[in-house]
C-alpha positions as semicolon CSV with decimal commas, in nm:
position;residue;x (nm);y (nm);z (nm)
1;X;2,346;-4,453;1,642
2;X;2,592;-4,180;1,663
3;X;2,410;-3,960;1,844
4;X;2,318;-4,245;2,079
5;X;2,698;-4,281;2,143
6;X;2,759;-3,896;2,169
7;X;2,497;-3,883;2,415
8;X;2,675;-4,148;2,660
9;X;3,015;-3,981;2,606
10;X;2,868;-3,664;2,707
11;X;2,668;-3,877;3,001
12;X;2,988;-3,997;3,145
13;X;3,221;-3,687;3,113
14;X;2,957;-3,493;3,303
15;X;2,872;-3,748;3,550
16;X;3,290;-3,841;3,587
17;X;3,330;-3,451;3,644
18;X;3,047;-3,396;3,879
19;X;3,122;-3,705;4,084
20;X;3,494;-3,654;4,093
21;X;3,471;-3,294;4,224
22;X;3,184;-3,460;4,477
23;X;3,444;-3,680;4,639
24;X;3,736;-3,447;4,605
25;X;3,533;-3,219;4,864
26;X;3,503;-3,523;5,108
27;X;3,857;-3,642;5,022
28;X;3,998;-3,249;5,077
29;X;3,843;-3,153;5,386
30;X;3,932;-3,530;5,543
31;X;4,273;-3,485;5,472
32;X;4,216;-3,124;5,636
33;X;4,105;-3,262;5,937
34;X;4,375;-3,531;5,988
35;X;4,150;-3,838;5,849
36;X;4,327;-4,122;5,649
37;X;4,191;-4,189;5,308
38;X;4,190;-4,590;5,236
39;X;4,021;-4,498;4,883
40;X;3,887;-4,245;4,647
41;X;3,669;-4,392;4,412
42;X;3,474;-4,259;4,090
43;X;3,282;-4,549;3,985
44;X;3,170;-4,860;4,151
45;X;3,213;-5,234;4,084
46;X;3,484;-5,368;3,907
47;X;3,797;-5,118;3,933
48;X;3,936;-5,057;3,580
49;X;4,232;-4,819;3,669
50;X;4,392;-4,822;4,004
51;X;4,684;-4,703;4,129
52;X;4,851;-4,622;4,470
53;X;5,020;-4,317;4,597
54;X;5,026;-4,024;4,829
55;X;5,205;-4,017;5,209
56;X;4,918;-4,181;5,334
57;X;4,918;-4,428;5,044
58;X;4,550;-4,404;4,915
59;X;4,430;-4,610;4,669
60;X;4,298;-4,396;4,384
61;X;4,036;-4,583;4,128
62;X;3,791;-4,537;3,808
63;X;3,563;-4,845;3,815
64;X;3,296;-4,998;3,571
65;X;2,991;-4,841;3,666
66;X;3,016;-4,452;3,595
67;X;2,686;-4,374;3,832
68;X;2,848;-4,210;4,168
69;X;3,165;-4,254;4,377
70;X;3,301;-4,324;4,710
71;X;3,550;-4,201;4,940
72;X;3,677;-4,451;5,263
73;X;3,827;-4,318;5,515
74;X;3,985;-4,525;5,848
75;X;3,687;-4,590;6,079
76;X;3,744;-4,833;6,369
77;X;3,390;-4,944;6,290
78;X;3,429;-5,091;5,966
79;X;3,768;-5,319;6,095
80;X;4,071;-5,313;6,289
81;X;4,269;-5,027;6,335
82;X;4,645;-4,952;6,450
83;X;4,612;-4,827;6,773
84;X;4,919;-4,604;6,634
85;X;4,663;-4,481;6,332
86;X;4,372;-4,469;6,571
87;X;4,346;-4,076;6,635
88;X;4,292;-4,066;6,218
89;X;4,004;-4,228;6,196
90;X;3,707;-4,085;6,124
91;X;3,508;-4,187;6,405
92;X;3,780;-4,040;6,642
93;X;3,669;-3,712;6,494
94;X;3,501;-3,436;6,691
95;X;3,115;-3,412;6,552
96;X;3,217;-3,052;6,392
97;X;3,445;-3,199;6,216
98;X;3,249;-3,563;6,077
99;X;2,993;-3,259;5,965
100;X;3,245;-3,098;5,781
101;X;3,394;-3,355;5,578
102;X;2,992;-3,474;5,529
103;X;2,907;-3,137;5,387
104;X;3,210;-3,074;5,138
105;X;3,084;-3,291;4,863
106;X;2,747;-3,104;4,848
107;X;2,920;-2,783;4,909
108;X;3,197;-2,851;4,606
109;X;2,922;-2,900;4,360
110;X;2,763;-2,589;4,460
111;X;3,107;-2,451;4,399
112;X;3,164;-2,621;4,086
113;X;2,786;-2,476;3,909
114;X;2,959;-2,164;4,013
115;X;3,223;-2,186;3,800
116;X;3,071;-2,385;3,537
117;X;2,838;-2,010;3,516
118;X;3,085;-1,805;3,534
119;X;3,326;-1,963;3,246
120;X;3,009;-2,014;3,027
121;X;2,936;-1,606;3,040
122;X;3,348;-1,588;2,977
123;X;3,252;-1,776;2,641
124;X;2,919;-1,651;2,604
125;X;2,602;-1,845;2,502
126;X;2,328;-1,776;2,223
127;X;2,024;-1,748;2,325
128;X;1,631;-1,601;2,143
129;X;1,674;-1,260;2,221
130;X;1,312;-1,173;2,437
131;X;1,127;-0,996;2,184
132;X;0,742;-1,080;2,196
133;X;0,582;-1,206;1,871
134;X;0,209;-1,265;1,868
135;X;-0,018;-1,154;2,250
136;X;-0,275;-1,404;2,289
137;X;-0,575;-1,228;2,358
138;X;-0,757;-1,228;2,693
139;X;-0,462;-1,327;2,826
140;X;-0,273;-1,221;3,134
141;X;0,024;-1,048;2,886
142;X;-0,285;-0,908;2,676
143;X;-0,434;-0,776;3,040
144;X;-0,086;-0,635;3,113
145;X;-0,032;-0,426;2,784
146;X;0,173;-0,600;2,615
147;X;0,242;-0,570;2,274
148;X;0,390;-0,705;1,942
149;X;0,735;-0,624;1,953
150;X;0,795;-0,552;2,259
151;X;1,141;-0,669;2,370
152;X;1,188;-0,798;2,796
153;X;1,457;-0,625;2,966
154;X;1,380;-0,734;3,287
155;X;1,161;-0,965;3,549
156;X;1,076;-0,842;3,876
157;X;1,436;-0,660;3,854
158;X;1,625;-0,960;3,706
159;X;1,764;-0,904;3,407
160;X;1,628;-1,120;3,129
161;X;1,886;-1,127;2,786
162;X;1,735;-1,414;2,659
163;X;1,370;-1,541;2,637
164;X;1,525;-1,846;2,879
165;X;1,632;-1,595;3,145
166;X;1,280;-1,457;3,172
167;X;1,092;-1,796;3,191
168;X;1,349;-1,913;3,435
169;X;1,294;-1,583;3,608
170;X;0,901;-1,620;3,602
171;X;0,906;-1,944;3,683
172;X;1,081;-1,862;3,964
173;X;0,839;-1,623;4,085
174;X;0,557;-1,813;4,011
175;X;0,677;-2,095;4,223
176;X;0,745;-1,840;4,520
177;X;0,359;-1,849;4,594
178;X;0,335;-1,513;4,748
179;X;0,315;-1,311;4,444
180;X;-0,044;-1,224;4,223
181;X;0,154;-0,966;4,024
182;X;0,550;-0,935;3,854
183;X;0,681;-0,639;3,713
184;X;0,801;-0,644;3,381
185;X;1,031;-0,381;3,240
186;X;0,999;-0,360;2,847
187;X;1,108;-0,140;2,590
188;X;0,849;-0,092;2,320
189;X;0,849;-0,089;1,939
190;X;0,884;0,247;1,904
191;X;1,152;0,229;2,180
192;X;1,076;0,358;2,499
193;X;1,078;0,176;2,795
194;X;0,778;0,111;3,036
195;X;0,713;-0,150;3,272
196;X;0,402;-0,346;3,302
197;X;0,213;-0,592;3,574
198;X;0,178;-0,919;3,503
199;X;-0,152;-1,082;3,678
200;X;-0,067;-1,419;3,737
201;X;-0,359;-1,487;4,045
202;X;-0,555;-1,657;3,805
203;X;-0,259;-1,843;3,640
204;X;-0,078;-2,200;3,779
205;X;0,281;-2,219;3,720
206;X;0,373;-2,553;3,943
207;X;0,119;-2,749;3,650
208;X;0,296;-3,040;3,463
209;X;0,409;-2,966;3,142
210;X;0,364;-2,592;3,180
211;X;0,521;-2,275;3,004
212;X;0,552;-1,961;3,201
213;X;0,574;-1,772;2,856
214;X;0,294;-1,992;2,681
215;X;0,108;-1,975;2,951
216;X;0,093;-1,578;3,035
217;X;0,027;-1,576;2,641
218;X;0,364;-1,464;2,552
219;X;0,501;-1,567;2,209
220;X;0,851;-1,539;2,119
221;X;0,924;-1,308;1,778
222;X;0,936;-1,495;1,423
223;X;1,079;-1,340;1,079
224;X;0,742;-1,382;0,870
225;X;0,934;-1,648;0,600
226;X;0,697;-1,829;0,367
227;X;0,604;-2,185;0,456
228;X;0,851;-2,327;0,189
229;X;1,011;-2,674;0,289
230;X;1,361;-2,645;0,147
231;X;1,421;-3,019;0,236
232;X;1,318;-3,375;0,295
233;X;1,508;-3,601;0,537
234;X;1,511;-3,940;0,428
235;X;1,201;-4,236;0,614
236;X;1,081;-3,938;0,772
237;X;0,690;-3,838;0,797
238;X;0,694;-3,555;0,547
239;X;0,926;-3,796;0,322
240;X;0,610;-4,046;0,359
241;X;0,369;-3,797;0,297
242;X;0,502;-3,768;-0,046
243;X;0,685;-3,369;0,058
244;X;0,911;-3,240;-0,143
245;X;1,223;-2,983;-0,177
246;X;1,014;-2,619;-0,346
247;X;0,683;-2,722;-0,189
248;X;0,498;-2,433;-0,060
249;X;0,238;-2,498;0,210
250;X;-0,083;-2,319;0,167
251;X;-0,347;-2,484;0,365
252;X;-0,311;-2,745;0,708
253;X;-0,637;-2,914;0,835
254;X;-0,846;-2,587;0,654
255;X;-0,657;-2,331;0,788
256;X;-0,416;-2,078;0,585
257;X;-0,039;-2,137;0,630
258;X;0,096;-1,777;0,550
259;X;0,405;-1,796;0,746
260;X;0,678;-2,088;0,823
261;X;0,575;-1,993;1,180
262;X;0,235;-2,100;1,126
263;X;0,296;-2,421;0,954
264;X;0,543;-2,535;1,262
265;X;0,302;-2,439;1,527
266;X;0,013;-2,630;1,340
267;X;0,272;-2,928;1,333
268;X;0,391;-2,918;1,726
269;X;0,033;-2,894;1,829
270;X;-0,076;-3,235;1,653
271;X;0,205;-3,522;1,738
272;X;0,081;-3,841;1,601
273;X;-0,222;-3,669;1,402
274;X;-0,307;-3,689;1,050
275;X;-0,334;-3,398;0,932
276;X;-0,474;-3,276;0,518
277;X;-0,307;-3,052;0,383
278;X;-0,269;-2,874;0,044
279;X;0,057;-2,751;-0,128
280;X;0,152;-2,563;-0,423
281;X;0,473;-2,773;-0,671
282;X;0,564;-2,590;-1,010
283;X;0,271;-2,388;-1,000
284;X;-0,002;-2,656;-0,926
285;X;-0,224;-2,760;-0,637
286;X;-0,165;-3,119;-0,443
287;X;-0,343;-3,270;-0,163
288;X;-0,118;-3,500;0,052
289;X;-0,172;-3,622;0,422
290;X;0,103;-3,589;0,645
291;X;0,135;-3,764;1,051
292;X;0,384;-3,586;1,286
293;X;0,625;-3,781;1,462
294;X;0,542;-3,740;1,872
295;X;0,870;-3,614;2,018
296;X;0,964;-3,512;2,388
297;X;0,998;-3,104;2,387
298;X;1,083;-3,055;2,765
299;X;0,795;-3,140;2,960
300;X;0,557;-3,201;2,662
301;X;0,518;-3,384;2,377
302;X;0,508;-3,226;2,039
303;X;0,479;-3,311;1,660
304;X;0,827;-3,335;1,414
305;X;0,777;-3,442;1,069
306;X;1,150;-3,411;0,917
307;X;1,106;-3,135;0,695
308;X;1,403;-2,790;0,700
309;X;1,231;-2,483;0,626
310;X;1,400;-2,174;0,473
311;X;1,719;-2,047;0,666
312;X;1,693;-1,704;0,820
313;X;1,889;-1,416;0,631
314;X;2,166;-1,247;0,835
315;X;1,971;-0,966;0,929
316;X;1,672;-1,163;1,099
317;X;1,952;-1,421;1,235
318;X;2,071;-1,082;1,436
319;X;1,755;-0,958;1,511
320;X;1,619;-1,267;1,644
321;X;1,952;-1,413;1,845
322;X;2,203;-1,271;2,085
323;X;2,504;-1,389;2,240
324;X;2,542;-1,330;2,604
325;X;2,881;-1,248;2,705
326;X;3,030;-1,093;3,019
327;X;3,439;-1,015;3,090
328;X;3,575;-1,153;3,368
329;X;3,456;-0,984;3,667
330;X;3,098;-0,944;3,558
331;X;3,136;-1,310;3,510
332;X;3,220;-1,386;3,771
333;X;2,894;-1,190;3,978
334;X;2,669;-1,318;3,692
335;X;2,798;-1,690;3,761
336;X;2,707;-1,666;4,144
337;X;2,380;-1,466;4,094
338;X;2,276;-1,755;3,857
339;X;2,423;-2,008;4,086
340;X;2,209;-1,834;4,387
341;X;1,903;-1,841;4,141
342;X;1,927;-2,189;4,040
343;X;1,967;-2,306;4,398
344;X;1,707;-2,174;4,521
345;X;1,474;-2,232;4,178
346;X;1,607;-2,636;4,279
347;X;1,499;-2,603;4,676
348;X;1,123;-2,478;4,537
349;X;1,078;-2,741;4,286
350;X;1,196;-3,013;4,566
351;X;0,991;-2,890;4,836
352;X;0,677;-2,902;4,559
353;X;0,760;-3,247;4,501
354;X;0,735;-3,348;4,874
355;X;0,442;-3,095;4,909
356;X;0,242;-3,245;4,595
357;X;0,275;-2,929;4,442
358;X;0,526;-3,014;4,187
359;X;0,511;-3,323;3,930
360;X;0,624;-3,639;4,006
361;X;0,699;-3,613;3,639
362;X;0,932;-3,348;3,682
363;X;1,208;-3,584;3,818
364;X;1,431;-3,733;3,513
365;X;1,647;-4,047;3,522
366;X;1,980;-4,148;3,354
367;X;1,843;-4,196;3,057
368;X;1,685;-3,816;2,998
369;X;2,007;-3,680;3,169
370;X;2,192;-3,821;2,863
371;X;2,030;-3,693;2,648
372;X;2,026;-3,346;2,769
373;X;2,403;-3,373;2,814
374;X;2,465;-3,536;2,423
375;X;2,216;-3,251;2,319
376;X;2,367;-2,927;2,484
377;X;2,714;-3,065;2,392
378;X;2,635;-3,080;2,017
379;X;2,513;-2,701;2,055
380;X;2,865;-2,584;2,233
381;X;3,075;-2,554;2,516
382;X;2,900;-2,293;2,692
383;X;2,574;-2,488;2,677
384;X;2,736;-2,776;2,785
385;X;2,886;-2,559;3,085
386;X;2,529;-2,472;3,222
387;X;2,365;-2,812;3,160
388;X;2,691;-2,903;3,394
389;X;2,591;-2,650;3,669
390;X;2,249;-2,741;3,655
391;X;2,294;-3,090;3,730
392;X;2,561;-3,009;3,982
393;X;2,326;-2,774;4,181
394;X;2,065;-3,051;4,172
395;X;2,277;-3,309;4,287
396;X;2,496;-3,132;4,560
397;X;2,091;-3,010;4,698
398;X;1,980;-3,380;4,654
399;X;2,291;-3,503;4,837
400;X;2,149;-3,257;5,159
401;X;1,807;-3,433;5,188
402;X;1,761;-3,566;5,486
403;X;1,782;-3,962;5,367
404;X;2,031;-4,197;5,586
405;X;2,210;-4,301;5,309
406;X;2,282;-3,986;5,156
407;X;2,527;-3,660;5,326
408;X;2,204;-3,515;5,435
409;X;2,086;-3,794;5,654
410;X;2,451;-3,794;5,823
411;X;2,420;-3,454;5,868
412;X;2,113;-3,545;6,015
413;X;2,264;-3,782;6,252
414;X;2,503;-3,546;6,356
415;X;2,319;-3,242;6,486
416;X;2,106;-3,513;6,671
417;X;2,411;-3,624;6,842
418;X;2,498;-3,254;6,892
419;X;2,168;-3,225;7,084
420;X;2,148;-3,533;7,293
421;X;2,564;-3,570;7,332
422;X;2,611;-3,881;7,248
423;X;2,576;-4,042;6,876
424;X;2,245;-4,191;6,754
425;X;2,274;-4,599;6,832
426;X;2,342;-4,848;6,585
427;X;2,068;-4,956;6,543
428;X;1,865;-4,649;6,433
429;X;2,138;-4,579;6,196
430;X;2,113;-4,971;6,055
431;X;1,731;-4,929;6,044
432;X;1,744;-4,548;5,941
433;X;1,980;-4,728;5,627
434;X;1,728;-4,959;5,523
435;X;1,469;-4,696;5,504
436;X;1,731;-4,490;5,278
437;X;1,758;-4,755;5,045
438;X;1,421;-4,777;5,019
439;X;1,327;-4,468;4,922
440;X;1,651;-4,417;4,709
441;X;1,543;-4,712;4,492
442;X;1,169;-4,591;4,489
443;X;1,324;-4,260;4,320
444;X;1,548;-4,437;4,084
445;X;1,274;-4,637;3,993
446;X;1,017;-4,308;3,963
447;X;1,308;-4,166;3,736
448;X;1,368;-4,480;3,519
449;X;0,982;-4,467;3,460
450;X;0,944;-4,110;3,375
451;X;1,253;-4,182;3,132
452;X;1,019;-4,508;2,955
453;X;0,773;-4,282;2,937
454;X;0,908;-4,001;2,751
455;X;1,080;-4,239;2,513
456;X;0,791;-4,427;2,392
457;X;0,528;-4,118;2,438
């Protein structure tokens, strides 16, 4: 329940900051251009804070329902306005200039992931440093060279300090269609560096529920630690299974368990199985049965049965983690290369989705969004800074989509009146609305699915 209520404080801290910076870029610019502001609103329905101020006396609110915002500005089509007021209101407003204020919001949150970046490498954030465990063989990593130990310095030029820089990274290149082959820059075991061609012709990135790394048949670096469970949380499977604290797994389904490693990957690649397996307590043999749990890993499901292995010493915690951290300057570049990466990582995965090439499944609701927002605030600030640019990015893009409705389908409106000189008539704009709305609440609907989905699969 806690973590329930963590997870909607995050929700609506991220969602208050992302949506207030939204309107402030509409509410800015206006003001810039000599357009009144009636109201700036974060929240809709029932106002639960108002107050009134400013020299053009806007009426500043927070209201019940923490999903978007508004800002109104004097129009002489939505009432009567003071003929002395008149050359304020928006409408009055050159087409340049109805563009502009359009285009802040979208163009603030860009901004904002910016900075979000660029403060989380002032704080730094722990990542899996890129060192490759186990090569699958016959696979495209196999193909390449690769080898056990081999640490990624760099994609296709990018610099990859964590294994979640290089799958973003190959990801990214993978979704860029044009490429059957990415560089890799490694430095090997015995520590020189090389660089070696990945082949991915033969290998589909866009997939639901894929991993670039899984896929290519990388696997991240382990400590070999001996499948020991340490401890038992309480009505979980392994607690139901009859586990205990000092058991020692030695056999899963008739395979050897040798390592920790082994007996978690056997685990996450059977959710809701039942699986036989045999451990050793105070020097004797039991068989027990345990079922996995099905839980929601990203785009997959995978199985959890509640049991803490041994911790890693301080030596393998080192090896196997880094901290990235950059000083201020460097910070700054790294937060708008990332930004610039992100953006254009977003505009891929959208156009797949319009193009079929992408997963419907791919698009996540409220409900997934808080619990991505409860789950990289419990980990830090400086994951909590990135999930922030991440959704900022995606909603400043999805704000630009053509849809009357949203910025981009004024924005639309406005370089067809541009064009033909005049603006678009009523009633396209009235019927162009009701399409909006449509498809608006066919997404929301899409997204409150895929979030059902992941909750009770």
């Amino acid at each position: 329940m806690i973590e329930i209520l963590f997870s909607i404080a995050a929700f609506i801290v991220a969602i208050g900051v992302l949506v207030t910076v939204h309107e402030y870029g509409h509410y800015r610019v206006a003001r810039w251009c000599g357009v009144r502001v009636l109201r700036f609103s974060v929240g809709f329905g029932r106002p639960l804070w108002k107050r009134t101020w400013g020299e053009d006396r806007t009426e500043w609110v927070i209201a019940a329902i923490p999903l978007g915002g508004y800002v109104k500005m004097l129009d002489e089509r939505e009432g009567e306005v003071d003929p002395a007021e008149a050359h304020r209101a928006f409408n009055r407003k050159s087409v340049g200039r109805r563009a502009a204020i359009v285009a802040a919001g979208p163009a603030v949150n860009i901004l904002l992931a910016a900075v979000a970046y660029t403060a989380m490498f002032m704080i730094g954030v722990q990542g899996v440093v890129p060192r490759l465990g186990d090569v699958a063989a016959d696979s495209p990593a196999a193909e390449a060279g690769f080898e056990r130990g081999d640490r990624i310095l760099a994609v296709d030029g990018i610099n990859a300090p964590s294994w979640q820089e290089a799958r973003l990274t190959l990801l990214d290149r993978g979704l860029a269609g044009e490429r059957t082959h990415i560089p890799v820059t490694v430095r090997s075991s015995a520590g020189y560096e090389t660089e070696r061609r990945l082949d991915i012709s033969g290998v589909s990135l866009r997939e639901e529920g894929v991993d670039p790394i899984g896929t290519l048949g990388f696997q991240p670096w382990l400590p070999d630690m001996p499948a020991r469970i340490t401890s038992v949380i309480e009505e979980s499977p392994a607690a139901a299974a009859g586990l205990q604290g000092g058991d020692v797994v030695l056999r899963a389904g008739g395979q050897r368990i040798s390592t920790w490693a082994d007996w978690v990957a056997h685990v996450q690649e059977r959710p809701g199985q039942t699986i036989p397996i045999v451990v050793e307590r105070d020097g004797e043999r039991i068989d027990l049965e345990v079922t996995p749990a099905s839980i929601e890993a990203g785009d997959r499901n995978v199985g959890q049965i509640g049991a803490r292995g041994p911790e890693l010493s301080a030596e393998q915690r080192e090896r196997m983690y880094t901290t990235v951290r950059y000083g201020p300057i460097d910070s700054v570049i790294q937060g708008t290369v990332k930004t610039w990466d992100m953006t254009t990582l977003t505009v891929r995965v959208l156009a797949g989705l319009v193009t079929g090439s992408a997963a419907l499944s791919n698009i996540s609701g409220p409900v997934s969004i808080a619990q991505f927002a409860g789950q990289s605030a419990q980990i830090g600030l400086a994951t909590f800074l990135g999930f922030l640019a991440l959704i900022s990015v995606s909603i400043g893009l999805l704000n630009l989509l053509p849809i009357p409705v949203l910025d981009g389908g004024h924005l639309l409106y406005y370089a067809v009146e541009a064009i033909k000189g005049s603006p678009v008539s009523e009633r396209v704009q009235v019927m162009g609305q009701q399409v909006g709305l449509v498809l608006l609440f066919a997404l929301m609907t899409l997204a409150l699915y895929n979030d059902f989905v992941r909750l009770v699969y």
